[in-house]
Structure formats: structure tokens, C-alpha cells
C-alpha positions in Angstrom: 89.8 78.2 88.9 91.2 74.5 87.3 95.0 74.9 88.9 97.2 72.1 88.4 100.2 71.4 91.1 103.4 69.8 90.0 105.5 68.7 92.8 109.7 69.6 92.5 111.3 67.3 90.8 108.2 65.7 88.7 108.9 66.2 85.4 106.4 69.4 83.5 103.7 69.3 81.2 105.4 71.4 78.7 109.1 72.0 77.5 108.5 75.5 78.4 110.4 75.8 81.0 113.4 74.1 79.4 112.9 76.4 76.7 113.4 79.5 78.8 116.2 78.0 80.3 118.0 77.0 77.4 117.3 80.8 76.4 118.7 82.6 79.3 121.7 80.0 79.6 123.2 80.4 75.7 122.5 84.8 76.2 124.2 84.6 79.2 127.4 82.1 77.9 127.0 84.6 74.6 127.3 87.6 76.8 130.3 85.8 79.2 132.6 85.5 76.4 132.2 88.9 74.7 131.8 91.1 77.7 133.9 90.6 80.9 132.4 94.0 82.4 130.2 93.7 85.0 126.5 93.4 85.0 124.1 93.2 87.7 122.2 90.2 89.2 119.9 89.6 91.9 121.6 86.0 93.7 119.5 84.2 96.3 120.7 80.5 97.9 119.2 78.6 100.4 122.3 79.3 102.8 121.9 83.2 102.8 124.9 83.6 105.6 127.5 81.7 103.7 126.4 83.8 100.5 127.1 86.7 101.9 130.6 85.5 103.4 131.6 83.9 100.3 131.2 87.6 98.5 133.0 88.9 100.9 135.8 86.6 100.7 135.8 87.9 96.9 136.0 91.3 98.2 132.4 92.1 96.3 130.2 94.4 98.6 126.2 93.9 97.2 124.5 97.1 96.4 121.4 95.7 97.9 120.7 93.7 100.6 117.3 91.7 99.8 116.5 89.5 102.9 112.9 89.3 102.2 113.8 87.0 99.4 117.2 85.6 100.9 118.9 87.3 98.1 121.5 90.3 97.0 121.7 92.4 94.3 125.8 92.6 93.0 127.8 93.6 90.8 129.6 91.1 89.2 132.0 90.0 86.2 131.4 86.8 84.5 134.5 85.4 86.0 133.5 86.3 89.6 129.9 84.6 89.2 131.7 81.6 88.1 133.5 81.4 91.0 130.8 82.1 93.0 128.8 79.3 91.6 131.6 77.0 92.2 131.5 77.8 95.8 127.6 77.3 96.5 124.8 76.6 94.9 122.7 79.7 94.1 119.9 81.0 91.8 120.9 83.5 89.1 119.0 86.3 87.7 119.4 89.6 85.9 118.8 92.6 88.0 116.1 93.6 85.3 114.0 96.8 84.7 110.3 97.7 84.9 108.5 101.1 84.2 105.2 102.5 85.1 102.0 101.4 83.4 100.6 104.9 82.5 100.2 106.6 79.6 99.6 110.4 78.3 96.3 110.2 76.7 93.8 112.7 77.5 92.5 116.2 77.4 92.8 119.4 79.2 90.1 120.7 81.6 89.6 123.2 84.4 88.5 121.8 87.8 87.9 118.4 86.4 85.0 116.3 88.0 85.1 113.9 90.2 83.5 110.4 88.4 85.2 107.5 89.3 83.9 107.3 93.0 80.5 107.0 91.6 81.6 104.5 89.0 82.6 101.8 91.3 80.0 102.6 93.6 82.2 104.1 96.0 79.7 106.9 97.0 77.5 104.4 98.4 80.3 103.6 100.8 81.1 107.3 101.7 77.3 107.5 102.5 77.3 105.3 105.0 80.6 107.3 106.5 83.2 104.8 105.3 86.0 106.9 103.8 88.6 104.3 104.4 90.1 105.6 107.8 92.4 103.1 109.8 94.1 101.6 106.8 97.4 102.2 105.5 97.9 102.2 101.5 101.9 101.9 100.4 102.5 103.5 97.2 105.4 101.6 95.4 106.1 104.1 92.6 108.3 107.7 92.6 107.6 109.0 95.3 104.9 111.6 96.5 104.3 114.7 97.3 102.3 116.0 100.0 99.9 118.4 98.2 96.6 119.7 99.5 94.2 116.3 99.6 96.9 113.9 100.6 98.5 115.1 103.3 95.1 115.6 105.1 91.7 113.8 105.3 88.4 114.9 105.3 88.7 115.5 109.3 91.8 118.0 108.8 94.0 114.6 110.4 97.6 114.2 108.9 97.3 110.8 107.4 100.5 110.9 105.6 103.4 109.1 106.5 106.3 110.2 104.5 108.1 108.8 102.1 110.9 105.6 102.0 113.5 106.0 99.2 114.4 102.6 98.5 116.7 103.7 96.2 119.2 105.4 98.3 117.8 103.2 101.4 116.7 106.4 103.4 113.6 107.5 104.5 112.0 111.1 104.8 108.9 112.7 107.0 108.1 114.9 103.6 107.7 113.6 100.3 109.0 114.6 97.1 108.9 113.2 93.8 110.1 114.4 90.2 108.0 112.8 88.2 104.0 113.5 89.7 103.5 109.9 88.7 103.2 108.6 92.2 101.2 111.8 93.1 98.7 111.1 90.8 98.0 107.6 91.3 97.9 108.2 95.4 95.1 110.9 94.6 93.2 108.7 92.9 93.2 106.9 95.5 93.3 109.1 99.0 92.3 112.8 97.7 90.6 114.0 99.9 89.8 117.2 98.0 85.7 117.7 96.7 85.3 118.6 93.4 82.8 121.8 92.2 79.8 120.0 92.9 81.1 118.8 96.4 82.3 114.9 95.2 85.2 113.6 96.7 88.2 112.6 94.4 89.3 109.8 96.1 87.7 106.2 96.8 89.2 106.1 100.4 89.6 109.8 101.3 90.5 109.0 105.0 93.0 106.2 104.6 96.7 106.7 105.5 99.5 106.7 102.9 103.5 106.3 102.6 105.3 106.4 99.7 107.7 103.7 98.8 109.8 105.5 95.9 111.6 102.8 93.9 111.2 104.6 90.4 113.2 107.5 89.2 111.9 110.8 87.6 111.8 108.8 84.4 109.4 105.8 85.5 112.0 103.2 85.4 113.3 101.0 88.1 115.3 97.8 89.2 114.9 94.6 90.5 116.7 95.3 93.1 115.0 98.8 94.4 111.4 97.5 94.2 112.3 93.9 96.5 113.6 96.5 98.6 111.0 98.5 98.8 108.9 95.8 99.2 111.2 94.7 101.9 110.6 97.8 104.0 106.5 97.3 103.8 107.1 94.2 105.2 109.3 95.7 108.4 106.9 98.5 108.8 103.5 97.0 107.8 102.3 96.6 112.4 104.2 100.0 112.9 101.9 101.9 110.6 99.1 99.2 109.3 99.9 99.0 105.9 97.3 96.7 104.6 97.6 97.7 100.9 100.4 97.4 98.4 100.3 99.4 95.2 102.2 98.5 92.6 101.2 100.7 89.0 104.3 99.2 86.8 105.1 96.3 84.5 107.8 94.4 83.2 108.3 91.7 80.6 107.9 88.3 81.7 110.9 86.2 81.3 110.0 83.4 83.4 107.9 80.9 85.5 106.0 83.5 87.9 107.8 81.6 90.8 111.4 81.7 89.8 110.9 85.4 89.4 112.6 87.4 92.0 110.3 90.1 91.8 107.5 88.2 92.3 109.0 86.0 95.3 108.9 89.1 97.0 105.4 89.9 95.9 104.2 86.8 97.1 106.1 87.6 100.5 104.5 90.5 100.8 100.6 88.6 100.3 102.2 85.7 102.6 102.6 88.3 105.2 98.8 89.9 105.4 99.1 92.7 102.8 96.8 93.1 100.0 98.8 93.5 96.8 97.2 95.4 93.9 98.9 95.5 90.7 98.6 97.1 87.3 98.1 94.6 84.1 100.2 96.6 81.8 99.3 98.8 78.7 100.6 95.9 76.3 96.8 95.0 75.2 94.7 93.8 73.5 96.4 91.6 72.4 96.6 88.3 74.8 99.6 87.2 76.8 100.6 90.4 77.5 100.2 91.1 81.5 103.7 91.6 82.8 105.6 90.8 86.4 104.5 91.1 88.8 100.9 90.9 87.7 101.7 88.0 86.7 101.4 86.3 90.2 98.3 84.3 90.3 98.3 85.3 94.2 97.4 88.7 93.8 95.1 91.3 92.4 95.4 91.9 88.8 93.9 95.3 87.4 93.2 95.6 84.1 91.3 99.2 82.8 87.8 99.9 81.2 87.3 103.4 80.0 83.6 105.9 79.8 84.8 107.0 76.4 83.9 110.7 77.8 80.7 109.9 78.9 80.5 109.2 82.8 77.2 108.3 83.7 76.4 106.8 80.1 77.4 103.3 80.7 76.0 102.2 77.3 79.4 103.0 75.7 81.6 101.9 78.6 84.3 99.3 77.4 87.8 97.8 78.2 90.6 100.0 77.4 92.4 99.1 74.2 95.8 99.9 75.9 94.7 97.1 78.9 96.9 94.1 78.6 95.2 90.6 78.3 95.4 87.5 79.8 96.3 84.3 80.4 99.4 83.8 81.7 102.1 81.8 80.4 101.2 79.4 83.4 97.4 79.2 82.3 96.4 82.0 84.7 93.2 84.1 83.9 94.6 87.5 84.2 93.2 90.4 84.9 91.4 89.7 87.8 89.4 92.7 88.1 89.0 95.9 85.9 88.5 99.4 87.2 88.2 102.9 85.6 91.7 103.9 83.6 90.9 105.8 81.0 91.9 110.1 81.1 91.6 110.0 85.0 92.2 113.3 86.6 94.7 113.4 89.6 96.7 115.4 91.5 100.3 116.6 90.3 102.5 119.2 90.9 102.9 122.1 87.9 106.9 121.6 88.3 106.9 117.6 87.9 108.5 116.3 84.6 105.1 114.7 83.1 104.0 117.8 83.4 105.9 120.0 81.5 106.6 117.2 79.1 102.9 117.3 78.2 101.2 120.3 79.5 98.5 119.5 77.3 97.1 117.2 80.1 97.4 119.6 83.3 94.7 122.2 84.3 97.7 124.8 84.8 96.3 124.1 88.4 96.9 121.0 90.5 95.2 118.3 88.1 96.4 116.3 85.6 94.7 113.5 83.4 96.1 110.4 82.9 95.7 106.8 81.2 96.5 103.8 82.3 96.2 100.1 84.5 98.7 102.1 87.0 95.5 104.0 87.5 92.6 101.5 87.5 94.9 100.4 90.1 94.9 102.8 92.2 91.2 103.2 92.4 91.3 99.5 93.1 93.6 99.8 96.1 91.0 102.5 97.5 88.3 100.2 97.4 90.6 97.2 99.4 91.0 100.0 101.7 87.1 101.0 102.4 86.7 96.8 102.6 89.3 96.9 105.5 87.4 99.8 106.9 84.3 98.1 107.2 86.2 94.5 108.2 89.8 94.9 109.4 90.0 90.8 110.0 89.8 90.0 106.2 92.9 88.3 104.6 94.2 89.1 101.7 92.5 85.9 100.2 89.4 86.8 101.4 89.5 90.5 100.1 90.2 89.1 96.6 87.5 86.6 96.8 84.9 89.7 97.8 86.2 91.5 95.2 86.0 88.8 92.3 82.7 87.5 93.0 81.0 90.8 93.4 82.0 92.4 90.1 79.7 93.8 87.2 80.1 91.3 84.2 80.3 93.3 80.9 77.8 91.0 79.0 75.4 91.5 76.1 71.7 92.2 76.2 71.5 88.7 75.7 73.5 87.7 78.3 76.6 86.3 77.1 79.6 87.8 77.6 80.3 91.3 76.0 84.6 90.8 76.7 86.4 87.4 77.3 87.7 86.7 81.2 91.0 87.6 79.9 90.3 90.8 79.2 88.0 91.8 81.7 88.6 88.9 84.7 85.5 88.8 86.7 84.2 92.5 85.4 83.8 96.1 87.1 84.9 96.3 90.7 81.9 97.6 93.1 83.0 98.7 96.5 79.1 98.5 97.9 78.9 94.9 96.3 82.4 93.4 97.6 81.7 94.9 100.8 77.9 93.3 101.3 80.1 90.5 100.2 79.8 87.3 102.3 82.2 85.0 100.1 85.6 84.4 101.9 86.6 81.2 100.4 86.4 81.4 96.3 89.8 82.7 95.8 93.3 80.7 95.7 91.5 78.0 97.1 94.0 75.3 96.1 97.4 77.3 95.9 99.5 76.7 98.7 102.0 80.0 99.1 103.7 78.2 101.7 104.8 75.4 99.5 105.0 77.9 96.5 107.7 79.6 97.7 109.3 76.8 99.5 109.9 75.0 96.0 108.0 72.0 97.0 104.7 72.6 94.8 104.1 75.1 91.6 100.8 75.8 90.0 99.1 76.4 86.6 95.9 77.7 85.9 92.8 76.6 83.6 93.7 78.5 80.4 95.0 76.8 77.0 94.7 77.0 73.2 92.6 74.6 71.3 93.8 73.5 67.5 92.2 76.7 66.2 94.8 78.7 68.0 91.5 80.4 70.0 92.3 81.1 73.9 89.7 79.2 76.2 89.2 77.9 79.9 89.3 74.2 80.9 86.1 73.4 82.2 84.0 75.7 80.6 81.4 76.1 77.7 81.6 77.8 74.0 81.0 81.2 76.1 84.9 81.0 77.3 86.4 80.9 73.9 88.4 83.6 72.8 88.4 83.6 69.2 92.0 84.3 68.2 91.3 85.6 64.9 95.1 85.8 63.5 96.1 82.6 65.5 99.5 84.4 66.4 100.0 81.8 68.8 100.3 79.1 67.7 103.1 76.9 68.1 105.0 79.9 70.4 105.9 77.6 73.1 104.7 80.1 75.7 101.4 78.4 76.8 101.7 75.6 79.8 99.5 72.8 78.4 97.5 72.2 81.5 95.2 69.3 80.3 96.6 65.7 80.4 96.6 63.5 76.9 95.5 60.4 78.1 92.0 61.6 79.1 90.9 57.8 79.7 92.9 57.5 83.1 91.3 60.4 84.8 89.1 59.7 87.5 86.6 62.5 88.1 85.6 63.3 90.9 83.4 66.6 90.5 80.9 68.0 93.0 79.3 71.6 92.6 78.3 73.3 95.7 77.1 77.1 94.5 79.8 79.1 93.3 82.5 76.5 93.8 82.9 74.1 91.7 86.1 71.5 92.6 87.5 68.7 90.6 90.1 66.4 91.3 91.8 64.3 88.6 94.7 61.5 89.6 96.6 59.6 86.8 99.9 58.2 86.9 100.1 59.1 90.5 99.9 62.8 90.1 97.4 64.7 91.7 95.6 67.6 89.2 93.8 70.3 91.8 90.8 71.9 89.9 88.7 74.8 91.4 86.9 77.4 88.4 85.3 79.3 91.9 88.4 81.4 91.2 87.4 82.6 87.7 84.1 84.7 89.3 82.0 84.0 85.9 78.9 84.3 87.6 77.2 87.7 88.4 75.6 86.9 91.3 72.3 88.8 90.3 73.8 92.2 89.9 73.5 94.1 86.5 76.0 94.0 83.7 77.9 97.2 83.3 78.0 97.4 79.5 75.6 97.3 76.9 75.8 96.9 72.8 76.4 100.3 71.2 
């Protein structure tokens, strides 16, 4: 993927970032003089021990403590946040919400098959008696409970872990949840349950599971509970071998990925050695719409393709309407991958609050069918846990590369591309494919998350607008165009520009080498660091998974 580094205190490529700035500074001095109440805020400084003495010299106690990302969340008036600013300097930032990224669409049915194993080649796996054991997924979401298929495997072996409340900062042996959201994006996952015909449910029946429970009954949560609860995978993560972090929520973006705190975390987290697997949101189709933290060009982004009620017809397979697009407002292709989402049955309990919301999507049993990227998540987690199965040494770099470069590309019978990389990343996930896998070096080849999160170097990806207000990727052919037909975006301000005006004092410097493809441009002393092996175009010989209806 073309990524561009700007070092700290080099000036940007775009007034973006002084346009969010000037944004968040005039609501906040708006809010400061009409409101002296308190408000929340999530306050990190390079000095975390004097922070934390200078609140308590105010007398302020934080409600959370978020070491992970040198930072607290308080409660604070606008008077007391002055003060503290005139004390140190610190980083600011409202202790803002996200919700799940699921949605109620689907029909009823008794005893509901199981499909999506067999869609992303899972059953090939299980065949070969990788079912996923020896990994650990955390499920960052509302909790879970410990019905019949999770808290067992296939072997009869307790492979639950319990559950950490990150909201109350407690955690508990037996999990419990209100909502059945976190229940049915774990089964999707981890069920261990066979359907009529003797199919598994889940994509990695045998692998371990904790629940991380952030969210309440409603699907809504803070800042401050997820970094937490990200916080807590980090301190456990040897103790138990969590490997993979789910994350099935979204929030607005409302700034650069790195000066989210959120998404410092995140990055933590993938810093660390744990695969983080996040929803895209159900903002699509439209473009720019993949929220925090799938946002973070680090991880992997899952966006959702639906069977339209066909299973095993894959002539009418497509990407979900609901499935948020890409790029970024850094230039990012986003999603990465795409996964089955649409009406996916899961466990839930009768008594949770989805359910008797909408009992029109429960079996009156234990099964529920949902919509979402929170599930075309999930059943991406279960495959990153069958690839640690099979090879436990893989980073999380190298899982995303396997998983990228392996993927079913929906084309056309004639080849070209059926849905642009924005919508559908590199294409269908395969766990047989990404696990034959030998690539370990095509993805976030030139990010540095050291120096990302250190401030010293930030980075934009390959995606722009041309003057016809059509999305397309540096580097890259006609193919990559998205044709923008209402041109929308235009003039919005959200976009990085990533390509330099004065083309003349570039020197190029390109060399291909297979997959990877690197590029290095220098002008005006700045060094531009260009690598499309990120973007997975290529198929790598395996068959597209959509046709023309």
C-alpha cells in the first residue's frame, strides 16, 4: 500500500488537521462559557505521575485509570481543565461513545443451519482436525453467557474463561450479559454445537474465550470502559494466551486515527502481539464511512458480504448494503477483509433484551439471527484463531498479511473487479487459503507502530479523489476507480491529499518483486514511503467468489 510518513513537526499535506482542530477548539470554548457542569474527558501527558498528582492536588479522583495509554478518564468543569492545563501540558479529548455494529434484520427459523464454516472454507480446516484449540479469543462487547457450545468444546474441555466487567473494574468466573449481543457474536465464533446435519457452528470450535464486557444492555459504551478493557487483555494476554481481540462496535471518527485515544490503545494492543479484528460499521455504502477504531490502518478491518438466502449459490453473493466503505480520512483502504454478515444465526439467551425486543429473529430456542460487520467479525476472529492453531509463532503482521493476500476477489466473468477495494478490501476471507499461506511480509510493511505512537512519524495511505470527485488508489490503473456518481465529496475537506503537486521533483525509484511493489519518492527533503503489497489486489490464482447475476 502507497503510505506516506510525515515526521512531527513537518508541516501536513492538507489543512485537515487544522480544520478539525479549529472544530473541536471553538465547540469546546462554545460549550466552556455556556455550561460550567462537568463533562468527561479522557487526559493523557507525557508525565503520567505528575498528572495524576496534579488532580489530586485539585481534589479530582479519575473514574478510570487508563495506563495502557498514559491517560485518565475525569470528570471535570471547564474551570478545573483550565487549571489543569496551566499546570502541564496534556492532550484533551472527550470521553466519547460507541455502539455495536449489528443490526436486526432477518428471519425466524427452527434449528437454523450451520453455513458460514463452509463459506470461508473453514470445514477444510476442521478436516484436517484444526478446531482452533490453544488460542484465546477476548470478546470486547456485553458480556457473555456461558450457554451450551461456549462453555465447552468439541472434547467436553471448559474453554471458557469468565468474564472481566470493565465497567465496574471486576471480574467474574461466570458470565452474564443483558443484552445476548456478546453471546451471539462469541458463537459465531467458538460454538461448538453441530447443527442437524452434524456441521459445526463455529469457525474455531475448540478455542478459549473471555469476555471483556465494556458495553451495557443497550450496546453503548465509553471511551473510557473500552481502553480499559483493552487494558486488562494486555495484563492477562501470557496468563491465558489471548491472541485475538474482538472488537464488533463503531464510532464516528472525529479525528486523525493517531490522536484518537481509542485507537492508541488499539494500536497498544497490536504492539503487544494480539491480533485485533474489528467491525467496519453498518454506515455503508456510501464511502468514508468506517468508524474508530476500524479506522486504524494497523489492524483488521471487516467489512460484510451477504448469500442473499442462498448458501451454496454463490452466483448471487454480494457485499452487504449496510457494510461501511472505505478509505479513510488518512487515505487508508478500509475494509481489509470481508466475511459472511448477513442474517447469521447465533447463540442467545430467550431472556436477553434483543431478544424480546425482536422475537421475530429468535427460534424460541437458543438461536437468534442477526446482521451485521460485528458479525463478519466474529467469523473473522475464528479464522485468526485456526491460523494460530496451525502456526502459534505468527505476528499479528503476519496473520493480516496471510489473510489479505489469500482472499477470494469478487470480480466479473471478465475479470475485472465486481466491487471496488473500498468496499470489499482484498475480498472473501478463506481459512484453508490464508493458512497454506506462505506470505509474512505484505502487510504494514512501511508503518512503524513504534514511532506511531511515539509521535515521531504519522502515516497516510494511497487513496484520494480525482477532479471528478471519483475515489481511486495512487498507483493504480482505471480498475481502482470508484466512480462517485453524486460527487458528495467534493470539496469536504475530509480526504488527506497524499500525492505531492510538484510531480517534476520526484525521483522514482520503483522496483517490483512479485506481490510487492515499493516506491520511494524524495522532494524537498521529505521522504514519501510507497508499498501497494498492502492493498492484496491480486488473487493469487484462486477463484473469484461472485459472479454477474
Amino acid at each position: 500500500m502507497l503510505f506516506t510518513s510525515i515526521k512531527k513537526n513537518i508541516k501536513p499535506l492538507s489543512i485537515v488537521s487544522l480544520v478539525i482542530s479549529v472544530v473541536m477548539l471553538t465547540g469546546f470554548m462554545s460549550v466552556a462559557k455556556e455550561n460550567n457542569s462537568k463533562s468527561s474527558y479522557i487526559i493523557s501527558a507525557k508525565n503520567f505521575v505528575v498528572l495524576k498528582d496534579n488532580l489530586k492536588k485539585m481534589g479530582v479522583k479519575p473514574s478510570h485509570e487508563l495506563s495502557i495509554i498514559d491517560s485518565v478518564a475525569v470528570d471535570l468543569t471547564p474551570d478545573q481543565l483550565k487549571q489543569l492545563k496551566q499546570q502541564q501540558e496534556i492532550k484533551v479529548s472527550s470521553n466519547h461513545k460507541v455502539e455495536l455494529s449489528a443490526l436486526n434484520y432477518g428471519q425466524r427459523r427452527w434449528q437454523p443451519k450451520s453455513v458460514v464454516t463452509e463459506q470461508v472454507d473453514a470445514t477444510y480446516v476442521h478436516n484436517r482436525g484444526n478446531f482452533g484449540e490453544g488460542v484465546t479469543i477476548g470478546f470486547l462487547d456485553t458480556g457473555l453467557e456461558q450457554l451450551p457450545g461456549l462453555s465447552t468444546d468439541l472434547d467436553g474441555r471448559d474453554k471458557a474463561w469468565g468474564t472481566y466487567d470493565a465497567i465496574n473494574d471486576t471480574v467474574s468466573n461466570y458470565g452474564e450479559e443483558e443484552s445476548g449481543h456478546g453471546t451471539h457474536v462469541a458463537s459465531i465464533a467458538v460454538n461448538s454445537d453441530f447443527d442437524v446435519n452434524g456441521q459445526i457452528y463455529g469457525v474455531a470450535p475448540n478455542a478459549a474465550h473471555v469476555g471483556i464486557k465494556a458495553f451495557d444492555a443497550e450496546g453503548k459504551a465509553t471511551y473510557a470502559d473500552v481502553i480499559r478493557g483493552i487494558g486488562w487483555a494486555l495484563q492477562v494476554k501470557e496468563q491465558i494466551n489471548l491472541r485475538v481481540l474482538n472488537m464488533s462496535f463503531s464510532g464516528p471518527v472525529r479525528s486523525n486515527y493517531w490522536d484518537d485515544p481509542l485507537n492508541k490503545a488499539v494500536m497498544k494492543a497490536w504492539q503487544a502481539g494480539i491480533v485485533v479484528v474489528a467491525s467496519a460499521g453498518n454506515k455503508g455504502p456510501d464511502p468514508m464511512t468506517v468508524g474508530v477504531p476500524g479506522n486504524v490502518p494497523y489492524i483488521i478491518t471487516v467489512g460484510a458480504m451477504t448469500d442473499d438466502y442462498t448458501p451454496f449459490n454463490y452466483n448471487d453473493d454480494k457485499v452487504a448494503s449496510f457494510s461501511s466503505a472505505g478509505p479513510t480520512p488518512e487515505g487508508f483502504v478500509k475494509p481489509d477483509i470481508i466475511a459472511p454478515g448477513g442474517h447469521i444465526s447465533g447463540l442467545m439467551s430467550f431472556d436477553s433484551q434483543i431478544v424480546a425486543e425482536h422475537p421475530e429473529y429468535h427460534d424460541g430456542g437458543r438461536y437468534f439471527e442477526m446482521s451485521g460487520t460485528s458479525q463478519a467479525a466474529a467469523v473473522v476472529s475464528g479464522v485468526v484463531a485456526l491460523i494460530l492453531t496451525d502456526n502459534p509463532a505468527l505476528t499479528p503482521d503476519q496473520v493480516k498479511c496471510r489473510i489479505m493476500s489469500s482472499a477470494y476477489r469478487g470480480d466479473n466473468t471478465d475479470g475485472s473487479l465486481r466491487y471496488s477495494v473500498f468496499q470489499q478490501g482484498a475480498g472473501l476471507i478463506s481459512a484453508y487459503y490464508a493458512i497454506e499461506s506462505n506470505n509474512d511480509d505484505c502487510a504494514n510493511t512501511a508503518l512503524d507502530i513504534a514511532k506511531d505512537l511515539n509521535e515521531e512519524e504519522h502515516y497516510f495511505g494511497p487513496a484520494n479523489i480525482n477532479e471528478d470527485g471519483d475515489f481511486y488508489v495512487e498507483g493504480l490503473g482505471q480498475e481502482y476507480i470508484w466512480d462517485n456518481e453524486d460527487n458528495i465529496f467534493i470539496g469536504d475537506g475530509l480526504l488527506w491529499k497524499v500525492s505531492n503537486e510538484d510531480t517534476s521533483a520526484w525521483q522514482d525509484t520503483a522496483t517490483t518483486d512479485g506481490l510487492l511493489w515499493k516506491v520511494s519518492f524524495e522532494t524537498d527533503g521529505l521522504l514519501w514511503k510507497v508499498s501497494l503489497s498492502d492493498i492484496n489486489i491480486a488473487t493469487i490464482g484462486i477463484n473469484s467468489w461472485v459472479e454477474p447475476q
